[in-house]
N, C-alpha and C positions, 0 to 999 in steps of 0.2 A: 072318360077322363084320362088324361094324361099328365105323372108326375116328372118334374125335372128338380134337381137340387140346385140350390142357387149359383152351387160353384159353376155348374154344365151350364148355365143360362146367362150367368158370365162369360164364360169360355163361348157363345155362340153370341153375344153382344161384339167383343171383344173382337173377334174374325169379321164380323160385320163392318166392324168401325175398320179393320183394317182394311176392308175391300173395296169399301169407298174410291172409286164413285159407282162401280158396278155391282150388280149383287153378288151376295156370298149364298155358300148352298151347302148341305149335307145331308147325315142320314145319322137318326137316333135311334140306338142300340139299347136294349133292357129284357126285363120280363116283366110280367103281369103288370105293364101299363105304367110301369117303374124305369123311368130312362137310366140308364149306369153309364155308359159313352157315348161319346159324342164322334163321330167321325166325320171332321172336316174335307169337304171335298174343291176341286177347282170347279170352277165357273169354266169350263170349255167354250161358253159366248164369248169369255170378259164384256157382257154389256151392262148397264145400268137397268134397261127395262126387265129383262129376263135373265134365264137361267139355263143349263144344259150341264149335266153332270157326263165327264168321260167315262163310257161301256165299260174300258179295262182298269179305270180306277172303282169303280163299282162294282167290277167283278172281286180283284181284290178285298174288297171291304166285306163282300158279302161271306167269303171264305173266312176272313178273320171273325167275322161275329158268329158264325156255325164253329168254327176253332173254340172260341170262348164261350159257346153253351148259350147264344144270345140269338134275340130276334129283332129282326127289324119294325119297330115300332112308327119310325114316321121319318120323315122326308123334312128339312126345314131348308128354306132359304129368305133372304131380305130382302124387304122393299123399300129403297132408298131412298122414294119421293110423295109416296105415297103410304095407305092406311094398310094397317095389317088384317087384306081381304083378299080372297084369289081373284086375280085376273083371268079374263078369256082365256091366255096362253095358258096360264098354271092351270086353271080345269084341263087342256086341252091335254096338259104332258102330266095329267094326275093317275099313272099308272098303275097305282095297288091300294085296289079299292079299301082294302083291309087296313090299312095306315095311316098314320093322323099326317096331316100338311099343316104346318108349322111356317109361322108368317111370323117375322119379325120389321116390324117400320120403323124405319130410322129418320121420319119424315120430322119430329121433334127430336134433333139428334141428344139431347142431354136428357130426353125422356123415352126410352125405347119401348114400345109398345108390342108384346108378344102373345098373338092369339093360333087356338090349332081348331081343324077344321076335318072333316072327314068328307070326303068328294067322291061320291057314287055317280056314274051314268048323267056327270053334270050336272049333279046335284050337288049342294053344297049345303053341310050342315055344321054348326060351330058349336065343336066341345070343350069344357072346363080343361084350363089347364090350369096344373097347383108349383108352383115356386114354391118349394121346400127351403128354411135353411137348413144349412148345417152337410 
């Protein structure tokens, strides 16, 4: 299971709708399965179908979340026309195994639909994710 606080699930709605009409992408920082930050990243594609996060803005991120006593918990990016399920590409670029992949579809855009998934050897398995308020 993977928790997010409403404010964080906002804050990655919110970068979504701005990234329209391409997807948006990042990486969720926390402990024990507790997201705490949210690190926006660029879309290095700018495409709508996919996603490609930049090596040295990723390197960056990963220094600041070891800085701040954090690990990286999971990967999210949006899918602008479609349901929140990985695609061929996303299994393909699904790098650490250990990490939840975080699908947000903006395919009803006044109803954003957020599901997370853990992706082994092409395998795709979909876990609880909890919206917390507060």
């Amino acid at each position: 299971m993977l928790i997010l606080k409403k404010n964080l699930f906002e804050q990655i709605v919110s970068q979504c709708r701005k990234e329209l009409p391409n997807e948006a992408c990042g990486i969720l920082a926390g402990k024990d399965r507790q997201v705490e930050k949210v690190f926006e990243m660029a879309n290095a594609q700018k495409s709508p179908d996919f996603y490609f996060m930049d090596a040295t803005e990723q390197l960056k991120v990963m220094k600041e979340m070891r800085n701040l006593g954090l690990e990286m918990l999971g990967v999210y990016h949006s899918h602008v026309a479609s349901r929140a399920y990985p695609s061929a590409k996303d299994v393909e670029l699904a790098f650490y195994p250990e990490v939840s992949y975080v699908i947000l579809s903006l395919k009803e855009k006044n109803n954003p639909d957020i599901k997370s998934y853990k992706i082994r050897e092409n395998s795709i398995t979909e876990e609880e994710i909890r919206v917390l308020e507060g």
